[in-house]
C-alpha positions, 0 to 999 in steps of 0.5 A: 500500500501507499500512504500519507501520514499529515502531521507525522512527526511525533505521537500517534502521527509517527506511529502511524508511520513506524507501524505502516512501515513495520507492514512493508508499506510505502509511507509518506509524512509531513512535519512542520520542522526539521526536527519532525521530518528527519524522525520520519526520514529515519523510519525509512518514509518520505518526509514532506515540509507541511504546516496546515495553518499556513495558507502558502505551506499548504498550497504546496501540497497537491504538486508535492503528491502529484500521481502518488495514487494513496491508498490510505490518508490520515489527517492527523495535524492538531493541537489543544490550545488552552486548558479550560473548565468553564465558559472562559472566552479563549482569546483571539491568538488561541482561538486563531491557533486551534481553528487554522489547524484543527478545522482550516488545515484538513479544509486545506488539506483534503482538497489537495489530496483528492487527485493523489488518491488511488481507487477505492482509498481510504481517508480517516481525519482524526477528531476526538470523542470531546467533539461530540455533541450527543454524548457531551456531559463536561464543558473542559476545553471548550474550545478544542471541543467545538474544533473537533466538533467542526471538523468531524462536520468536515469530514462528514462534507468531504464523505459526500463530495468523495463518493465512489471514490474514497471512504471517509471516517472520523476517529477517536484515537483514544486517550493516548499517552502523547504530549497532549494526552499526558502520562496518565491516559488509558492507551499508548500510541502503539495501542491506539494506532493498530486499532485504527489500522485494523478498522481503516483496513476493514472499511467499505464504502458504506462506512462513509462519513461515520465517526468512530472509535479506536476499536471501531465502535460507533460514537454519536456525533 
């Protein structure tokens, strides 16, 4: 298989790469710094210089793929911004930061990936259960909450509009012990990224536009 890793360069990201390439598998990542992409480099990927929040960077996409023909993408690139637990405000640099690259990003990103697909491929955004609005029973980190919220409606749009060609899902990945999750979340990355493997290979095309967990259980938008 050939795949694309957006947002690679640590966590759940590159993990996806090492365990892709574990597969014998073709991978290609991005990172924003140099940093990120010889970590990519090392586990024998491609590394493509990417930063979804910047207009320019991410215009450079779609020439930087052309006719790669992906089997499988995922979006991964996101970040969590301020830590909250109530209806404090976020300011203008925090809100600005989270929405370019939790929801701009992938709207910049996809659009660029549509020609570099392979038939029959498979595209899963990574979102978060705090994004859903049917199971919400706590306001902490509203902010990124309304984020994932936007994105999974992102991800339900792009399903649509790539019928027949792609099959689109959301994932939780689980509360994973990265840099965002902390030391003490439920799952490591290894955990979380063969679940996700396993579900992206099982998906048919009527799995399109669902949001769903690690292990593949259904989560109400």
């Amino acid at each position: 298989m050939n795949v694309l890793i957006i947002g690679a360069s640590r966590g759940i990201g590159l993990e996806f790469v090492r365990q892709y390439r574990a597969a014998g598998d073709a991978v290609t990542g991005t990172a924003r710094r140099e940093e990120g992409l010889a970590a990519i480099e090392a586990l024998g990927s491609n590394a493509i210089a990417l930063d979804v929040a910047d207009l320019e960077s991410a215009s450079r996409l779609g020439w930087q793929i052309e006719g790669a023909a992906f089997d499988v993408v995922v979006v991964n690139a996101g970040v969590y911004g301020p830590s909250t637990s109530g209806l404090q405000p976020p300011t203008q640099a925090d809100f600005d930061a989270v929405m370019h690259t939790n929801v701009l990003g992938p709207m910049r990103v996809i659009p660029q990936v549509v020609d570099s697909l392979a038939p029959d491929a498979k595209l899963a955004v990574l979102s978060s259960s705090m994004g859903s609005i049917g199971t919400r029973m706590s306001t902490s980190g509203w902010l990124y909450r309304a984020s994932k919220a936007a994105v999974n409606s992102v991800l339900k749009d792009a399903s649509l509009a790539l019928s027949g060609r792609a099959t689109c899902v959301s994932f939780h990945p689980g509360w994973v012990k990265t840099d965002m999750g902390g030391v003490g979340a439920d799952i490591t990355p290894a955990e979380s990224v063969s679940g996700m493997r396993r579900v992206i290979a099982s998906l048919t095309p009527s799995d399109g536009g669902r949001f769903m967990n690690y292990d593949g259980a259904e989560i109400p938008w």
